[in-house]
C-alpha positions as CSV (number, residue, x, y, z in Angstrom):
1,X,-10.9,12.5,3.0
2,X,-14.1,11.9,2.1
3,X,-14.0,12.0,-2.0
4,X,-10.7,9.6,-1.5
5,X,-12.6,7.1,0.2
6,X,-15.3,7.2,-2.6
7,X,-12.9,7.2,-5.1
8,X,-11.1,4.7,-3.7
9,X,-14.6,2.5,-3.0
10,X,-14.2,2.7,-6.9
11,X,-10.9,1.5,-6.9
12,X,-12.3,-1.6,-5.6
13,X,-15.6,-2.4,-6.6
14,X,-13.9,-2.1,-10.6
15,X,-11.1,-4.3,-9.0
16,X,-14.0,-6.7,-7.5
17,X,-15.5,-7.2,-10.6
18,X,-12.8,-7.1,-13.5
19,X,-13.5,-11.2,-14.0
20,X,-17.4,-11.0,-14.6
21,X,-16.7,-9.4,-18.0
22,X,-14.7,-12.5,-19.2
23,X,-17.2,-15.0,-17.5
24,X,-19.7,-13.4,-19.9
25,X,-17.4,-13.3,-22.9
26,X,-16.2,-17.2,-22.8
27,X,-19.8,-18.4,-21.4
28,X,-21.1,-21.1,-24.0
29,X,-17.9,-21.4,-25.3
30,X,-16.9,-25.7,-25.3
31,X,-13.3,-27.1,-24.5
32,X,-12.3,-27.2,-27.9
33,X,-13.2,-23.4,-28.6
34,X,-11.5,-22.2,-25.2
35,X,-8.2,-23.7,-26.1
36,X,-8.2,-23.3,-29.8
37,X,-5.4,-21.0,-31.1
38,X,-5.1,-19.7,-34.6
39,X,-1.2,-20.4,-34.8
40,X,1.3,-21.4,-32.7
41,X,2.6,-18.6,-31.0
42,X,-0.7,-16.9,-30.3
43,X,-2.9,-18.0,-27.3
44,X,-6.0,-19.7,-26.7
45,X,-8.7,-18.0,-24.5
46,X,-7.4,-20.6,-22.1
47,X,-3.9,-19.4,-21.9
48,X,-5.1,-15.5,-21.8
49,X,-7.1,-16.5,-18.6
50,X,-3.8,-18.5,-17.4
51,X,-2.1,-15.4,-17.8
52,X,-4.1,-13.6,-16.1
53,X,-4.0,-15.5,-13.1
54,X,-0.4,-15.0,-13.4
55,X,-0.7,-11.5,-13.5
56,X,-2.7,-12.1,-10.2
57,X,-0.4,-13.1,-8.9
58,X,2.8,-10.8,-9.5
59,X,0.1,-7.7,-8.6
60,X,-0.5,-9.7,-5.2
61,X,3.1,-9.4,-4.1
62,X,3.4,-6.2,-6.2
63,X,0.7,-5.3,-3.5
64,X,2.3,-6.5,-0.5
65,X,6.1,-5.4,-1.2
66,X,4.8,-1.9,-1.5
67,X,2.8,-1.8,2.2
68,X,5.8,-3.4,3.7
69,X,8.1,-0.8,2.5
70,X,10.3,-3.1,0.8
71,X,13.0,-1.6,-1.1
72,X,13.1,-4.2,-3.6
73,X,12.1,-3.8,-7.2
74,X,8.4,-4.7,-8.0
75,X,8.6,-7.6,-10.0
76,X,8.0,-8.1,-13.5
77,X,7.2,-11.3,-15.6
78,X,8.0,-12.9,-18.9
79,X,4.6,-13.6,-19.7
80,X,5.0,-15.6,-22.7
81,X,7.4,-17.8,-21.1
82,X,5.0,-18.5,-18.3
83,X,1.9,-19.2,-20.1
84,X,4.4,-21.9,-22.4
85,X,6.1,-23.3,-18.8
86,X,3.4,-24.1,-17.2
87,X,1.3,-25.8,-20.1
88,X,-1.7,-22.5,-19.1
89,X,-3.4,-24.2,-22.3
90,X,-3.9,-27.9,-20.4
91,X,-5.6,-26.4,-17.4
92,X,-9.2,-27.0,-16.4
93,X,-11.0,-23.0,-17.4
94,X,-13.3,-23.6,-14.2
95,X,-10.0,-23.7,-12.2
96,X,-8.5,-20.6,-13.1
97,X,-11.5,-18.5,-13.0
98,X,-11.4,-19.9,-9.5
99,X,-8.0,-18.9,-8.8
100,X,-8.4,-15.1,-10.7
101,X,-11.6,-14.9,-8.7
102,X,-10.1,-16.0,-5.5
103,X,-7.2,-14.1,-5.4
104,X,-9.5,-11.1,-6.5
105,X,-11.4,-11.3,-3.2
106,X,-8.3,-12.2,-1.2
107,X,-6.6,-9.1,-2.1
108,X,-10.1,-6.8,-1.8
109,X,-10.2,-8.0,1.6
110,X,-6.8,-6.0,2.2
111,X,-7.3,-3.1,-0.2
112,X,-10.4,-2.4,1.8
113,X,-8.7,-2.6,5.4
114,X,-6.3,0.3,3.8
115,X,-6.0,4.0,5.3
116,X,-5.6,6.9,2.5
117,X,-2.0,7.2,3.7
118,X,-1.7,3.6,2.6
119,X,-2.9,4.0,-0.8
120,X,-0.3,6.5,-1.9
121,X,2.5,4.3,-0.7
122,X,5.0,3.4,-3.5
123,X,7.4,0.9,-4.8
124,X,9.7,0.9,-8.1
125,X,8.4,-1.2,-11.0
126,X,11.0,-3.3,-12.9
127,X,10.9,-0.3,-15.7
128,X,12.8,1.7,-12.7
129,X,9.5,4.1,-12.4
130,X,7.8,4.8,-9.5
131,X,4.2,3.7,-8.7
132,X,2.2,3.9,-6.3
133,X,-1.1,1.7,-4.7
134,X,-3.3,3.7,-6.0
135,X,-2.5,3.2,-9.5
136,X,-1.5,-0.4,-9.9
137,X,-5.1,-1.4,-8.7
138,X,-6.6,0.7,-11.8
139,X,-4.0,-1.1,-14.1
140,X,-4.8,-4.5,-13.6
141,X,-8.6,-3.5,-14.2
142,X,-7.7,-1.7,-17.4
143,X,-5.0,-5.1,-17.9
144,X,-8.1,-7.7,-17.6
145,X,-10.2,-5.1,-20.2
146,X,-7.3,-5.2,-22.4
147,X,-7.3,-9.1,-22.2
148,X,-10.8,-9.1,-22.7
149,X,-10.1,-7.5,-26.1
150,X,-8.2,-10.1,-26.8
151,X,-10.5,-12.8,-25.8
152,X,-13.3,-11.1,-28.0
153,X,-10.7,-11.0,-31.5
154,X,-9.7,-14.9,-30.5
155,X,-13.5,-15.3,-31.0
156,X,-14.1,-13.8,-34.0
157,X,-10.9,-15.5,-35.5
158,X,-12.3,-18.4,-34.9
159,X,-16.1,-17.8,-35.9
160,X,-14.1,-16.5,-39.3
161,X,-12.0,-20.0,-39.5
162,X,-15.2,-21.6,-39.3
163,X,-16.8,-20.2,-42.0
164,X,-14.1,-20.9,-44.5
């Protein structure tokens, strides 16, 4: 038990700090540059952070459907959809680091009150696959990394715009 508790201490602490990354990353950065896009269709820093509180959110319930045993499927999200619906690229950056940060804590609180038993539990994603606790924290980690790719190429799309 004692190497699952450390590894799930892990779990958490990554899960704890996934935001500082992108606080880093964006730091400096004005309105303008936060919600600048370089087409259309593509998003804005602002809108990747929107999404991510999204995300946040779905992995919250995610989270809570599987310890209750629910039957139901996971849910899933149309991402792109959302970030357009709800106009991600009009919202204040301060408030949704907030949110992602709040939620964050929220849910730690939880993970950490967790037996090992309860970190194996499972639930069905929308893919139809099974998955349990354990692995959809490591996800959304590796999720906000990914997003923090994403961030960093926005950046230097724009840095390359500006020197033209």
């Amino acid at each position: 038990m004692g190497n699952t508790t450390v590894k799930t201490e892990s779990i958490i602490s990554a899960y704890v700090h996934a935001y500082e990354e992108i606080e880093q990353e964006i730091a400096g950065l004005t309105e303008q540059q936060l919600r600048w896009k370089s087409s259309p269709s593509s998003w804005s820093v602002t809108e990747v952070l929107g999404h991510l509180v999204d995300h946040s959110i779905v992995v919250s319930f995610r989270i809570r459907e599987i310890l209750a045993g629910s039957p139901a499927t996971l849910p899933g999200f149309n991402q792109d959809a959302w970030v357009a619906g709800q106009k991600a690229n009009e919202e204040q950056i301060s408030q949704l680091l907030t949110i992602a940060n709040g939620l964050v804590q929220y849910n730690s609180g939880l993970l950490e009150r967790l037996s090992d038993e309860e970190w194996e539990k499972t639930g069905i994603n929308f893919k139809g696959e099974t998955v349990s606790l354990a692995a959809i924290i490591p996800a959304f980690v590796a999720h906000v990394q990914n997003h923090l790719d994403q961030i960093g190429r926005i950046k230097q799309e724009l840095v390359e715009k500006q020197a033209k």
